[in-house]
C-alpha positions as CSV (number, residue, x, y, z in Angstrom):
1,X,-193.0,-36.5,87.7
2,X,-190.3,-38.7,86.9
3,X,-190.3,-42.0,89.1
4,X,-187.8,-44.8,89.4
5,X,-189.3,-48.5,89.8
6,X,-186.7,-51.8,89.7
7,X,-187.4,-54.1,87.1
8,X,-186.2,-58.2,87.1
9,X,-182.2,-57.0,86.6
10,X,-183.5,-53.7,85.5
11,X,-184.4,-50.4,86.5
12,X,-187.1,-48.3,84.7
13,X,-187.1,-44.5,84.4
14,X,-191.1,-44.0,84.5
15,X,-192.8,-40.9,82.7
16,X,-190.0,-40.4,79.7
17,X,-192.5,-42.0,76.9
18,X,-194.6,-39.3,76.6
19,X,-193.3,-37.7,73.5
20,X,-192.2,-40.5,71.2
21,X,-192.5,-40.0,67.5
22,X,-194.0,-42.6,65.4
23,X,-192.0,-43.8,62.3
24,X,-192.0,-46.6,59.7
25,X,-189.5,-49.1,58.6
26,X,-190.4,-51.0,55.7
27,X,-194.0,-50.6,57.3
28,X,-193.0,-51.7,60.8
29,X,-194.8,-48.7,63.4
30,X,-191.7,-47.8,66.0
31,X,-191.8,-45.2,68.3
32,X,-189.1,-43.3,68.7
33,X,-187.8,-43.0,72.2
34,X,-184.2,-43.3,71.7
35,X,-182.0,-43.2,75.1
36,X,-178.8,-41.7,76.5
37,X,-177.4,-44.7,77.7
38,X,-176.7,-48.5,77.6
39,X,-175.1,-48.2,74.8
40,X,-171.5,-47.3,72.4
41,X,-171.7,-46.1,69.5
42,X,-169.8,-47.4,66.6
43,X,-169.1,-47.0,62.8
44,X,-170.3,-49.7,60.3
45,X,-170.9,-53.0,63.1
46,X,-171.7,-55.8,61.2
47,X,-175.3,-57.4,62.4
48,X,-176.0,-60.6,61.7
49,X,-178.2,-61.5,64.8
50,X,-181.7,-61.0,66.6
51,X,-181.7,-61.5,70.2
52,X,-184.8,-61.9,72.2
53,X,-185.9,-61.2,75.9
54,X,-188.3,-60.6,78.4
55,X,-188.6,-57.9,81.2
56,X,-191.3,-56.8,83.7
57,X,-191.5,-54.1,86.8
58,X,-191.1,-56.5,90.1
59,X,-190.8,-53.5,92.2
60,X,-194.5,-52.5,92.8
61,X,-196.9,-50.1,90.6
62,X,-197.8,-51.2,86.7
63,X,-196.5,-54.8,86.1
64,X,-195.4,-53.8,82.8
65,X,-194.4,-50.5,82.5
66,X,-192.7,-49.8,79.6
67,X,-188.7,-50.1,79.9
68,X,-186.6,-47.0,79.7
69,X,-183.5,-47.3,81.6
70,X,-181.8,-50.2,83.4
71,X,-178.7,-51.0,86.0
72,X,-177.6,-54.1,86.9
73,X,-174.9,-55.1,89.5
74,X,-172.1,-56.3,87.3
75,X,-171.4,-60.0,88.1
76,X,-167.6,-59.7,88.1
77,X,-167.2,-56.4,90.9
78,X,-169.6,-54.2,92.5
79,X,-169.7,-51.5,89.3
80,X,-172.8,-50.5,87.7
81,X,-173.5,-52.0,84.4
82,X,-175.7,-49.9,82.0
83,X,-177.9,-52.2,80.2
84,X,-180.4,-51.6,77.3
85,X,-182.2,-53.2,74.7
86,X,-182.7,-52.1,71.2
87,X,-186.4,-52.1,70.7
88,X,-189.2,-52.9,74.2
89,X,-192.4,-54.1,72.9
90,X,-195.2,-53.5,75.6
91,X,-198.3,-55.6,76.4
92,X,-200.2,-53.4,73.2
93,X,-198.0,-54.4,70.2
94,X,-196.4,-50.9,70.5
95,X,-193.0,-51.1,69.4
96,X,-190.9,-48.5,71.3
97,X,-186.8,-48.3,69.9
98,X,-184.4,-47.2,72.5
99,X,-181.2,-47.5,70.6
100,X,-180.4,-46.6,67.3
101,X,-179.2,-50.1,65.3
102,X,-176.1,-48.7,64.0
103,X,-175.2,-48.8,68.0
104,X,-174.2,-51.5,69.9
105,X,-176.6,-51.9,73.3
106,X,-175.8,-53.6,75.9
107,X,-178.4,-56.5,76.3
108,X,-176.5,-59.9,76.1
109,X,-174.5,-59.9,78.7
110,X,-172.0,-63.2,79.0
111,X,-173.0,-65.2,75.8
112,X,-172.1,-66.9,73.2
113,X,-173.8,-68.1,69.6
114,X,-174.4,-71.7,68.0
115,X,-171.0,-70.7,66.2
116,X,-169.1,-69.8,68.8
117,X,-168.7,-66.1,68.8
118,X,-169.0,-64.4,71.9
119,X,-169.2,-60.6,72.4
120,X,-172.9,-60.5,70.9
121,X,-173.4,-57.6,71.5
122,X,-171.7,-55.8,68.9
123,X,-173.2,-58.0,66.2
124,X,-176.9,-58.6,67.7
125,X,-180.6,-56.7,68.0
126,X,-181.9,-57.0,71.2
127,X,-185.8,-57.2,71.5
128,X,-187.5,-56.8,74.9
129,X,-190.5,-58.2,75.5
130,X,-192.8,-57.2,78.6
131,X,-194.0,-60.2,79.9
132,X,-193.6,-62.1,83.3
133,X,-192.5,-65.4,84.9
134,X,-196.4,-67.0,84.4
135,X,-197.8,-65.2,81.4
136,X,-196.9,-65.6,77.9
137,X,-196.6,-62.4,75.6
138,X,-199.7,-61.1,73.8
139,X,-201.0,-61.9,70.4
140,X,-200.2,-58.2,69.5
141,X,-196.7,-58.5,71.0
142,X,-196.1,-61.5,68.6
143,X,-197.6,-60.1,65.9
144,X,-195.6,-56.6,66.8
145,X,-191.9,-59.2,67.4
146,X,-192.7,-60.6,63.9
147,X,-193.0,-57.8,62.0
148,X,-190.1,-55.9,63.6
149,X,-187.7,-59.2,63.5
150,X,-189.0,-59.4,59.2
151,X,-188.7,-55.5,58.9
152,X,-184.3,-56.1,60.8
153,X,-184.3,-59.5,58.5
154,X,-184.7,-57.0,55.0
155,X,-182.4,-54.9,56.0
156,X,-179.0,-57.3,57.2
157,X,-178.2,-60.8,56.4
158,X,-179.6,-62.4,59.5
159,X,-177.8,-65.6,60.6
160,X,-179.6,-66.0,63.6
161,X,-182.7,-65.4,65.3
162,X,-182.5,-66.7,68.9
163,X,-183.7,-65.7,72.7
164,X,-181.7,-64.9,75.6
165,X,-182.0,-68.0,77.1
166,X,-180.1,-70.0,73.7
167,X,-177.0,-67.9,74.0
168,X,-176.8,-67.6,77.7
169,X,-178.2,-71.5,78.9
170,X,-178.0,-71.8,83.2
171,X,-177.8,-68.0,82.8
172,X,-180.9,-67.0,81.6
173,X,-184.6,-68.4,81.2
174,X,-186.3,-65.9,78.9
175,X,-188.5,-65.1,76.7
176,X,-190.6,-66.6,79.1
177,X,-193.8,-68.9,78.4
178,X,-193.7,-68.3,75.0
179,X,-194.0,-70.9,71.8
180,X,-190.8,-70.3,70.1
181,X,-191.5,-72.7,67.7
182,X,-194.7,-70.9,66.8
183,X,-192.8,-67.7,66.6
184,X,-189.9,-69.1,64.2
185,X,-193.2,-69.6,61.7
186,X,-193.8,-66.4,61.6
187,X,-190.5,-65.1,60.7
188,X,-189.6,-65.0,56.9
């Protein structure tokens, strides 16, 4: 039975991960659980950033559910955004891909970079990270971040890793509780 729970600007579409396929990239495990939405695709979008974020289920039932789907109001009128991430990491290390890279998801919203380009989106990776507002993510969810953000980093010239809360500041807070500059070690 399929069941929809609310996440923290997101909406989860509970009972779709039971048939993923496990693949490799350069050794990273993913499984494959691409989606039908939150996303456009394109032809040959240049990526040159990592984006990372943080989600939870604030609606009642398994704090961190594994993200599927997600809706959020739009700030600018009352339409329905689709929103979606890349790659959801849960609690275990598992890395579960919703989008295909060559696609651009939608997961940055109003942003911009250090160099000021805006419109992320089409040039960024966006990594959820199931976490919460008082705990920090899990040693298997670091190790799981590091591998996939070394496994994107051999594959495109990466010009920046940053989170959410570096390219949207007073907009967004996350990752949340975690030591970025711990993280930033572990990244080639």
């Amino acid at each position: 039975m399929t069941k929809l729970l609310k996440y923290t600007g997101f909406f989860l579409l509970f009972g779709l991960l039971c048939n993923g396929q496990l693949f490799a990239q350069s050794g990273v495990k993913v499984v494959s659980k691409l989606v039908s939405f939150g996303f456009a695709a394109v032809e040959n979008r240049k990526i040159d950033v990592v984006v990372v974020h943080s989600t939870f289920n604030n609606s009642g039932g398994d704090f961190y559910d594994i993200l599927i789907e997600s809706n959020l109001d739009n700030d600018d009128d009352d339409l329905l955004e689709i929103l979606s991430a890349h790659y959801v990491i849960g609690r275990d290390g598992v890395i579960y891909q919703l989008v295909n890279e060559k696609n651009v998801s939608y997961h940055a919203g109003k942003s911009q970079l250090p160099d000021g380009r805006t419109g992320l989106n089409t040039c960024s990776i966006g990594i959820e990270l199931m976490t919460s507002f008082t705990e920090a993510p899990t040693e298997e969810q670091m190790k799981a971040l590091a591998g996939l953000v070394n496994d994107i980093k051999l594959r495109y010239s990466i010009k920046f890793v940053l989170r959410h809360s570096d390219i949207a500041p007073g907009r967004k807070t996350d990752p949340w509780n975690m030591d970025w500059e711990e993280f930033l070690t572990r990244i080639n």
